[in-house]
DOLUMLUM-370396 format. One record per residue (C-alpha): residue number from 0; residue in one letter; z, y, x. Coordinates in pm, 1 decimal. Layout:
N
@pos->NUM	code->a	z->Z	y->Y	x->X
...
***
This chain:
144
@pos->0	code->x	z->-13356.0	y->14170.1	x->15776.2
@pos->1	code->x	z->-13412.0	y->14003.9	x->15456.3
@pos->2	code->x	z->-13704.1	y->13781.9	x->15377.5
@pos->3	code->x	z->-13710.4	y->13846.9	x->15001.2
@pos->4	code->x	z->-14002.7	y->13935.5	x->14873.5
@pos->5	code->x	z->-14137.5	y->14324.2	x->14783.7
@pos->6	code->x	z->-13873.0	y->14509.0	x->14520.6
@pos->7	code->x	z->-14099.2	y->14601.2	x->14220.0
@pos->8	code->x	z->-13974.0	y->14880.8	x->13970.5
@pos->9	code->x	z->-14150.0	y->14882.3	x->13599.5
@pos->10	code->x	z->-14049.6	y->15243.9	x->13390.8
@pos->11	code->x	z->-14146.2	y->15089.8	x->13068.9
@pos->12	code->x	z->-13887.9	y->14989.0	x->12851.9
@pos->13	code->x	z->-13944.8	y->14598.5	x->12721.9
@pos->14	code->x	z->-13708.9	y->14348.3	x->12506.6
@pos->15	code->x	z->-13403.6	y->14163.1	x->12626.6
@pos->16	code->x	z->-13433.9	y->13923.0	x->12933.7
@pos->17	code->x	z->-13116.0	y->13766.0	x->12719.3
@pos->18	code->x	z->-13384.0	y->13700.9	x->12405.2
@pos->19	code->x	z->-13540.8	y->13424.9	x->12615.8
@pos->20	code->x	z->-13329.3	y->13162.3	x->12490.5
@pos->21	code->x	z->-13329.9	y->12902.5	x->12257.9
@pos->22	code->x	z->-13401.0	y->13023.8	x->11935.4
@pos->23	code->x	z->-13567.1	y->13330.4	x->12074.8
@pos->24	code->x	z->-13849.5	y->13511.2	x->12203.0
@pos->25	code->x	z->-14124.6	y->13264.7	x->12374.6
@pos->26	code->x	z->-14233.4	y->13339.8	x->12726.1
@pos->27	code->x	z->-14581.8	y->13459.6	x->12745.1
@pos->28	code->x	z->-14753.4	y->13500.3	x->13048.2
@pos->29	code->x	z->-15131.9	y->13689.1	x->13081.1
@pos->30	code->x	z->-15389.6	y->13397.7	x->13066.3
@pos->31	code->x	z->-15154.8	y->13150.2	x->12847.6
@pos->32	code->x	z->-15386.6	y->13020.6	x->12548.2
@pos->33	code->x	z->-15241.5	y->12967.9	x->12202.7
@pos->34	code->x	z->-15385.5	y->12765.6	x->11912.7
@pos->35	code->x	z->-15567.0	y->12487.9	x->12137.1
@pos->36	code->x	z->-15690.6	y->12713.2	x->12361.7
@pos->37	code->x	z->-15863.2	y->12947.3	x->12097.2
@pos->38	code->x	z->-15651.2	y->13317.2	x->12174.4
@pos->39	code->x	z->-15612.2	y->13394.5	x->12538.2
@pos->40	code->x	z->-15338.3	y->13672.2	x->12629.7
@pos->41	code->x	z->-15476.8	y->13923.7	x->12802.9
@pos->42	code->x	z->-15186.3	y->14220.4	x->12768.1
@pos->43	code->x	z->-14889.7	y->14299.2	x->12610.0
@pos->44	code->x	z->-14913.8	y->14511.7	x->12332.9
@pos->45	code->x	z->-14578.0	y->14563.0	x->12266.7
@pos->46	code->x	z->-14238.6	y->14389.6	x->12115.7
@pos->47	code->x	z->-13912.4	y->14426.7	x->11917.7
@pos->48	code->x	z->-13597.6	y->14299.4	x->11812.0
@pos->49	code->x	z->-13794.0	y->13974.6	x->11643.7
@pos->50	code->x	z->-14105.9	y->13925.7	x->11811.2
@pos->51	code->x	z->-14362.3	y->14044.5	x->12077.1
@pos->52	code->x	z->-14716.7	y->14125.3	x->12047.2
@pos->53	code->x	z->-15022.0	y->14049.6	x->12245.2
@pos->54	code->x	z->-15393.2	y->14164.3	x->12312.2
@pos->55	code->x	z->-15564.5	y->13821.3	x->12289.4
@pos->56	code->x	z->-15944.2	y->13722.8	x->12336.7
@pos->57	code->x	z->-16072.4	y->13510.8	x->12024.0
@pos->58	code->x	z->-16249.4	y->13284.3	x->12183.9
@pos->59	code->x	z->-16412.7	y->13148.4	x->11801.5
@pos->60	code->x	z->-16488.8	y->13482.7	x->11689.7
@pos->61	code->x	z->-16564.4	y->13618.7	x->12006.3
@pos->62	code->x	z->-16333.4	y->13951.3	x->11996.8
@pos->63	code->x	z->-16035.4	y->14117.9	x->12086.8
@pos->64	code->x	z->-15729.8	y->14062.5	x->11820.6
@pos->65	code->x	z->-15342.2	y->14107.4	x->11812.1
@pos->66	code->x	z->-15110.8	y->13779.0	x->11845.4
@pos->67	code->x	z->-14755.3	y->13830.2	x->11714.6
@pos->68	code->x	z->-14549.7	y->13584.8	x->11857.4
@pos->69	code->x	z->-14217.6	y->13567.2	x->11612.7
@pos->70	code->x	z->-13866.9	y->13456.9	x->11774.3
@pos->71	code->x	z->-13781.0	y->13078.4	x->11690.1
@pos->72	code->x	z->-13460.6	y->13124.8	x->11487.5
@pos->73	code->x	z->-13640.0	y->13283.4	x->11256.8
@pos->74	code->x	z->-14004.3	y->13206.1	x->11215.2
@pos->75	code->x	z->-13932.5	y->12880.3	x->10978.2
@pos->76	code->x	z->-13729.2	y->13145.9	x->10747.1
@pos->77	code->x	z->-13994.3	y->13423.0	x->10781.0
@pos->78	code->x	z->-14177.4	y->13541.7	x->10444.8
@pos->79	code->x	z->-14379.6	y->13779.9	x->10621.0
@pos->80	code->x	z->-14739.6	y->13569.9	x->10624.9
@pos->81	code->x	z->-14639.6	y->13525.1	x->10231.1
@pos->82	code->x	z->-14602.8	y->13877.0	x->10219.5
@pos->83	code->x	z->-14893.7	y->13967.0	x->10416.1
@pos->84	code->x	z->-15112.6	y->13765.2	x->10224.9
@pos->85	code->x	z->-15046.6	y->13945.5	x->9926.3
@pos->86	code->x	z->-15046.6	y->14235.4	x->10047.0
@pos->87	code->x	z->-15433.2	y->14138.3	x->10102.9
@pos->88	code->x	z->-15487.4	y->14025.6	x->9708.8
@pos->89	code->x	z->-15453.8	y->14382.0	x->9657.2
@pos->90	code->x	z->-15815.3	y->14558.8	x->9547.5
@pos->91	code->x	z->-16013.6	y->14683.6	x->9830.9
@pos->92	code->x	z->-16069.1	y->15028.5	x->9586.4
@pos->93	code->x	z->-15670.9	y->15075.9	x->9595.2
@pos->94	code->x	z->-15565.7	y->15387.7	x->9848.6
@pos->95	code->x	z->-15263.3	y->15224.9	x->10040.8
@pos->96	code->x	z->-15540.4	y->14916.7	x->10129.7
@pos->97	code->x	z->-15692.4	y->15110.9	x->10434.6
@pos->98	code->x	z->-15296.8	y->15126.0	x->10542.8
@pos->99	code->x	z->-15246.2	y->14795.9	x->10583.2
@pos->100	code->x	z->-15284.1	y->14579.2	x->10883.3
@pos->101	code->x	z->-15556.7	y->14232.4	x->10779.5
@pos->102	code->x	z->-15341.3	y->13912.1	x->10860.1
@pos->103	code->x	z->-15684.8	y->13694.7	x->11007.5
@pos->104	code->x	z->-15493.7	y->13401.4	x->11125.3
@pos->105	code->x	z->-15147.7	y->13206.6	x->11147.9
@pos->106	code->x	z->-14984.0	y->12937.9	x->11277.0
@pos->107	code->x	z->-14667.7	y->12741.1	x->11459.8
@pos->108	code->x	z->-14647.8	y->12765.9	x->11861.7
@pos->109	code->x	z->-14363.2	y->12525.6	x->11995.8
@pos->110	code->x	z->-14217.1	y->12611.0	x->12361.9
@pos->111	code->x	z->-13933.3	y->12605.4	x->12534.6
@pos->112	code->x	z->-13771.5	y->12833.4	x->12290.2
@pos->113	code->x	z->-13860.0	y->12641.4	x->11964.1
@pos->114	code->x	z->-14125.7	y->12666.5	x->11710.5
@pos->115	code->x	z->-14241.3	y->13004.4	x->11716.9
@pos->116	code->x	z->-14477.1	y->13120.8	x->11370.1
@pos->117	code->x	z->-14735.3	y->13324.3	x->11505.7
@pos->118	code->x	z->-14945.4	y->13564.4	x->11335.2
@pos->119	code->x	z->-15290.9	y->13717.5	x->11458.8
@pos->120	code->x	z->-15414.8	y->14015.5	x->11341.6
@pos->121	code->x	z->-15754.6	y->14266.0	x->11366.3
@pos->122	code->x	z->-15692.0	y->14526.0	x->11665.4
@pos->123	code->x	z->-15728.7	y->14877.6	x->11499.3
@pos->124	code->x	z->-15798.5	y->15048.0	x->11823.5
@pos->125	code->x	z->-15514.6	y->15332.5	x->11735.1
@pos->126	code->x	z->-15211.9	y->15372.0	x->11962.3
@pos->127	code->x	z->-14899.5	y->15341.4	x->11779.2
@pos->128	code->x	z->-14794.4	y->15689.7	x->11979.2
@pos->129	code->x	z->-15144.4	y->15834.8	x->11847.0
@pos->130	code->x	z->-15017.5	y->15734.8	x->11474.6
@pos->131	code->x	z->-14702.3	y->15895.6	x->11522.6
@pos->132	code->x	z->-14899.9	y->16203.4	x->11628.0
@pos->133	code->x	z->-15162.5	y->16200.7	x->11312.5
@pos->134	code->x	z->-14787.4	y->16165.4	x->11104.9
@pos->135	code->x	z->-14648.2	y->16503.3	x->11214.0
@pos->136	code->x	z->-14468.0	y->16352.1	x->11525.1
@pos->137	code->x	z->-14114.1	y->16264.7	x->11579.0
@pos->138	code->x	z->-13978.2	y->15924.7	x->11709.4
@pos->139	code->x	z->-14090.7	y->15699.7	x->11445.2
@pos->140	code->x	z->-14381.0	y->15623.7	x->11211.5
@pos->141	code->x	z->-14264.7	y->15698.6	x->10788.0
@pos->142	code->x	z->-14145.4	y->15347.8	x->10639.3
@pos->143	code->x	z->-14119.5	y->15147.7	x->10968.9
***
């Protein structure tokens, strides 16, 4: 009889194991902080081939936001915060602006992976599965 603990089984498909690895995806556990203790994890959100994303507590602002957590070997290259923030410079009147996702925070995380740029955004409170939906269905949102 073997003393190893209970097998679990999970049906929801996640990133690579292999991704933890220098220069790759930093392991983040429910409860880590990030940014001196201001963002607390409190689920995953979801992930891809260059980063994961977490529902996080704001402990300044008191509400719930999204962390993006970007792999190592790429976050010093990265021009998506410069991209983001223009994005934002774009007038508030303009149609595409209710589109786009607000950039609120940024910053570097290093860990046992490297330095990771991180990126916190507002939580919308629509699925990515109930966007697909509102876009006429199929496996993947227009653009993305």
């Amino acid at each position: 009889m073997s003393n190893a603990g209970p097998a679990y089984y999970c049906d929801i498909e996640s990133e690579s194991l292999e991704r933890y690895r220098p220069g790759g995806h930093h392991p983040v556990n429910i409860d880590d902080t990030f940014y001196s203790g201001r963002y607390r994890v409190l689920q995953k959100l979801g992930w891809g081939g260059y980063s994961t994303v977490w529902l996080v507590y704001d402990s300044m602002l008191c509400r719930l936001a999204a962390l993006k957590v970007v792999v190592s070997e790429i976050s010093e290259i990265s021009n998506e915060v410069r991209i983001l923030q223009r994005l934002a410079s774009i007038p508030a009147k303009h149609d595409g602006q209710r589109h786009l996702r607000k950039l609120t925070d940024h910053f570097f995380h290093v860990g046992p992976n490297g330095r990771h740029q991180c990126l916190v955004f507002n939580v919308d409170g629509v699925s990515v599965p109930t966007l697909v939906a509102r876009c006429g269905g199929g496996t993947r949102l227009p653009g993305v």
